[in-house]
N, C-alpha and C positions, 0 to 999 in steps of 0.2 A: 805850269799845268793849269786849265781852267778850272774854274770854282767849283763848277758840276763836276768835273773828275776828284775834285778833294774832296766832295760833299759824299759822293760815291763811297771813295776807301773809306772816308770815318764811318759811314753806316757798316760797310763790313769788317771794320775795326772792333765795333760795338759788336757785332752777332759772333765775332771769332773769337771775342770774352767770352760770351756767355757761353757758345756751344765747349768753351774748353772748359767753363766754371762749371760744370755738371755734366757734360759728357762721357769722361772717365769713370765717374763717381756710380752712374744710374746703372749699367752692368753689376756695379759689385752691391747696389744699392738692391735691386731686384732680386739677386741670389742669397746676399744674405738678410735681408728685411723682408721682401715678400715671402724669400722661397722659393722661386723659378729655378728651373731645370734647366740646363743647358740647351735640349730643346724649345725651351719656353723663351728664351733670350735670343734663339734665332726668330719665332714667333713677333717678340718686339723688334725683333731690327727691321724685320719681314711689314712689320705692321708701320713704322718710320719710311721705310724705305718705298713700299707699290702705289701710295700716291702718285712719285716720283714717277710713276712707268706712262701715266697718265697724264696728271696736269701741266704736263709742262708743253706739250701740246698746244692745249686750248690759252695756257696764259702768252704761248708763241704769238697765237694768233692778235688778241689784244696788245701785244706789244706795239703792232703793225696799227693799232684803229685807236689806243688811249695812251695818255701820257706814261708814261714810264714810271715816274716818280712816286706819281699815285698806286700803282698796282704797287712798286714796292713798301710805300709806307702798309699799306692793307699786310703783304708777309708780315712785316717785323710785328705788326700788333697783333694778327693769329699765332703767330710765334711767341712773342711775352707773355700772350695766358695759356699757351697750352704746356710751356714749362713749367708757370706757377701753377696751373693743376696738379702736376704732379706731387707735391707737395702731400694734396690729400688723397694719394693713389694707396688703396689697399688689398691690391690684387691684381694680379697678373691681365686680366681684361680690360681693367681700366687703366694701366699706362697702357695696353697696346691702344686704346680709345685717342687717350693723349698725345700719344704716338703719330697717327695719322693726321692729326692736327697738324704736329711739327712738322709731316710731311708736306702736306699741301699748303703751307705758312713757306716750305722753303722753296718750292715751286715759284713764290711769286716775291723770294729773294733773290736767286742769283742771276734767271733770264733775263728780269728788268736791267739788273747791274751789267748785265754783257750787255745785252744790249744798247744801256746809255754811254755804256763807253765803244763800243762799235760806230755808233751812230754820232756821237763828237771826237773820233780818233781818225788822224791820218792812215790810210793801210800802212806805210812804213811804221809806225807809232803803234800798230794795235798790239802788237805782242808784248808788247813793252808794258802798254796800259794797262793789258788784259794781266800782264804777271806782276806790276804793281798795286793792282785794285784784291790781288788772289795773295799776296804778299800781304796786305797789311791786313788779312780775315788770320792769315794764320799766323801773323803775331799777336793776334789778338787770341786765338786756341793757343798760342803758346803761353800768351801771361796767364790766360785764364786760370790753368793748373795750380801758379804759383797762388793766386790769390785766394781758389781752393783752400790750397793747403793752409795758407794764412784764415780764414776763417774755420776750418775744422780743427787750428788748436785753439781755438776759445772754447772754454768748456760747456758751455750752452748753447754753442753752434751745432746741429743734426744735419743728417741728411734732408729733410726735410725742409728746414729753414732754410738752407744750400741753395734748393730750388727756388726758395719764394724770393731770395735776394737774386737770382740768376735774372727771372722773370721781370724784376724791379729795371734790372740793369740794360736787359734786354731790349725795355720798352722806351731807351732814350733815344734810340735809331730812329722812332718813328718821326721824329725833327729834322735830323738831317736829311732824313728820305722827303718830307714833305717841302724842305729848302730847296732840294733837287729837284724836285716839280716843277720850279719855276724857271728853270733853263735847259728842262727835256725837250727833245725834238722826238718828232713822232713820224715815222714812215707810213704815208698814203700811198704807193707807186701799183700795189696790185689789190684785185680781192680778195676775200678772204678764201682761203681755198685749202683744205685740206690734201689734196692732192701735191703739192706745193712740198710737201712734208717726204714724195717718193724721190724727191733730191738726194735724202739722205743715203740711196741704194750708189748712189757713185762712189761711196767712201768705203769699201768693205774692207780693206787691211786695216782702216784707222777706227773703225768699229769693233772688229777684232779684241784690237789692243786695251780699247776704251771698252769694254768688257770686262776684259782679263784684270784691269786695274782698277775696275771701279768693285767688280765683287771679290777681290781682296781685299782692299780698301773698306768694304760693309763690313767684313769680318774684326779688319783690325780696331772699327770704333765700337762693334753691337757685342763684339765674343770674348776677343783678346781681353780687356780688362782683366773677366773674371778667368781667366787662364791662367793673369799673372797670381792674381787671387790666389788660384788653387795653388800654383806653385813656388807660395813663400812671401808674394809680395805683399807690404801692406798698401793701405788707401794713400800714405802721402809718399812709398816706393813708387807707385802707380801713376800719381800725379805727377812725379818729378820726372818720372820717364818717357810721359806725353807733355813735358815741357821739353826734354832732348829731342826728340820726335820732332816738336815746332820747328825749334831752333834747325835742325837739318833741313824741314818746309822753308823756312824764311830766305836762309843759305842756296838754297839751291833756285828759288825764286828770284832771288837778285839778279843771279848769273843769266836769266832765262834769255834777255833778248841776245847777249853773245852766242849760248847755247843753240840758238833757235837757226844761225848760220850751217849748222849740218844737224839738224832736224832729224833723219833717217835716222843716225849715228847716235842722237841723243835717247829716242825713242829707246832703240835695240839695249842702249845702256840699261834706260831705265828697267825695262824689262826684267835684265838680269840684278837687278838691283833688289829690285821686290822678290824675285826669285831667292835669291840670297839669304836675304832679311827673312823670309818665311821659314829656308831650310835651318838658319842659324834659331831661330826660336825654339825649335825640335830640339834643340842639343843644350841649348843656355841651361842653367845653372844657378847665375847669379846676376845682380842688375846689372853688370856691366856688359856682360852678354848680350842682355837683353834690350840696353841703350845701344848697344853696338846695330843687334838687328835693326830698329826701331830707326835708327840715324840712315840703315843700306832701305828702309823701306819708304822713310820723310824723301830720299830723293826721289824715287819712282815714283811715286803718288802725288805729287807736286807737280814735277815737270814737263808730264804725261798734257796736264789740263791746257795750258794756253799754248802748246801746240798742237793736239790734236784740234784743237778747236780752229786755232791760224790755218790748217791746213784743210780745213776744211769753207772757212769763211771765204778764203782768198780763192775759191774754183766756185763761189756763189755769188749771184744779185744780188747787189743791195736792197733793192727794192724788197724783197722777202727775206732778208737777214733775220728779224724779226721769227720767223715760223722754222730756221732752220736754225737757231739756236735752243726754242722749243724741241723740237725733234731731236736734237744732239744732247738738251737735257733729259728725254722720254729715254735715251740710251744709255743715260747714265743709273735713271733711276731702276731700269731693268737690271744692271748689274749691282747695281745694292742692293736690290732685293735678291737675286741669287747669291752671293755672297750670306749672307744669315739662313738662309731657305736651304742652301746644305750645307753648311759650317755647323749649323746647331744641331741635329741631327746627326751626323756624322761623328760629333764629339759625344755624343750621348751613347752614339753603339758601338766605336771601336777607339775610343780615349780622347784626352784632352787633346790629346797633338795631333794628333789625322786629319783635320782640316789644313794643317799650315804642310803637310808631308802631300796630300792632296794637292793645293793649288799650288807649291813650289815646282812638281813635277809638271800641271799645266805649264806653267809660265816659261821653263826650259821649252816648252813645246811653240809656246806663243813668241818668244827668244829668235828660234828657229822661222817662224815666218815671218817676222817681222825682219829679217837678214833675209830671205829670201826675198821677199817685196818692195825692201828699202827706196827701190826709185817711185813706190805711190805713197813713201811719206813724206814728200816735201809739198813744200805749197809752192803754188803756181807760183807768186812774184822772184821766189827762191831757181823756179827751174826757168825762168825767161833772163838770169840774168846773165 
């Protein structure tokens, strides 16, 4: 593997600690230390997530015109302080403040990373790279939990301090991202051009899908927590269960470039997967339920990313790769921000469970076209062979 691909996975080795070393935590943290309402915690997801809808756009375009490496060391150090802000957040307005930080810090995390790995990968190689570089973020959300839980049984470890270590921890990526610099390549082949971005209308079944599973996916990081909250779990049941979580993420990453051989098939799985995991949360009971869901939801939320993304790269110019990874993240961040925008609400006026009784019935629905349309989810190199 080249150096700039290792240099890669370590930075997202480093940010998939931290986002798992307080990710879990800031849900239950906001409900019961602020105070936020179920409402209000869609608010922060909403507030995390509409950067998302936006910047990734514009850092598309720079992808194309500045080195890589550099816009991503810029994420990871907006990213380090707007975690350690939280720290001193004492009301609901100011982590959503913080919040947007993270947002637009993560903007100009993970397009750089597709990108440098797009831009030094073979097309036979990208899907591989793409679910080995998204493989070691979510082993890193997977230890993060445990290491959670190892710092909140010291008994002078808070929520609070949680944060300021996460933020410490967070801010070591900005070396490897800067190391990376120095063997990024940079795409000149077109101008910048916004327009460039209406490519993305060729993809409507795989936008669909990337919808359906990303604003699930919002719900399960900004809601679910304090769901489990409500129903019995404590902070280190929580954390151990977004460490099983991982561990299905890592597992089913591994597999991705076999997987990635019938594409349509793996998609329609996932589908049903999260569909699953959403209806089984409705009925759990106890953690093992609820690991059980968690493990049907780690596959579909995982295996969703590097091939809707392949499937999309591989019917695009290289030359604006660049701005169409941008746009493919401006679609991701639209479904994290619907995912909290009516999960939080919805659980506020007709109970805890009615978001996951909600979008388990879409996703049967999304199940369904996704088996109708399955010959526009392969990618070209797959349908020429």
């Amino acid at each position: 593997m080249k150096r700039i691909l290792i240099l890669v996975n370590i930075t997202g080795l480093i940010i998939g600690i931290s986002y798992g070393l307080h990710g879990p935590i800031l849900p239950v943290f906001a409900k019961n230390i602020i105070g936020a309402s179920y409402s209000e915690l869609g608010l922060i997801g909403l507030a995390n997530f509409i950067p998302y809808m936006f910047i990734p756009i514009f850092v598309g375009i720079l992808l194309d015109r500045f080195n890589n490496g550099y816009l991503l060391a810029l994420g990871a150090t907006i990213n380090s302080v707007s975690i350690y802000l939280l720290s001193i957040a004492q009301s609901v307005p100011e982590i959503m403040g913080f919040r947007i930080m993270t947002g637009v810090a993560h903007a100009f995390f993970w397009p750089p990373c597709e990108s440098i790995i797009s831009n030094h990968s073979k097309e036979k190689d990208r899907v591989k790279n793409i679910s080995w570089f998204t493989m070691f973020f979510v082993i890193g959300f997977m230890i993060g939990p445990l290491i959670g839980n190892a710092f909140l049984e010291g008994a002078d470890v808070t929520y609070r301090i949680l944060f300021q270590i996460t933020g410490f921890i967070l801010s070591t990526a900005i070396i490897s991202a800067i190391l990376a610099s120095r063997k990024s390549i940079t795409n000149h082949h077109e101008k910048i051009s916004i327009a460039s971005i209406k490519e993305m209308k060729r993809f409507p079944i795989a936008i669909i899908l990337l919808v359906f599973f990303t604003s699930s996916f919002g719900i399960i990081l900004t809601i679910y927590p304090a769901f489990l909250n409500d129903n019995g779990m404590s902070d280190r049941d929580i954390l151990y269960l977004y460490f099983v979580f991982g561990i299905s993420r890592v597992v089913s990453l591994a597999f991705a470039g076999k997987l990635s051989r019938k594409t349509s098939h793996t998609l329609i799985a996932a589908a049903m997967s999260v569909s699953l995991g959403l209806g089984l949360s409705v009925v759990s009971e106890s953690i093992i339920t609820y690991g059980i869901a968690l493990v049907l939801m780690g596959f579909g939320f995982s295996i969703f990313f590097p091939l809707t993304l392949e499937i999309i790269l591989s019917k695009t110019k290289k030359g604006i790769s660049g701005k169409i990874i941008g746009a493919y993240e401006t679609v991701f961040g639209i479904g994290w921000a619907i995912g909290p925008t009516i999960g939080g609400p919805i659980t506020q006026s007709f109970g805890d469970q009615s978001p996951y009784i909600v979008f388990g019935i879409i996703g049967i629905g999304i199940t369904a076209i996704a088996i109708t349309f399955r010959k526009k989810l392969e990618p070209k190199r797959i349908q020429n062979i």
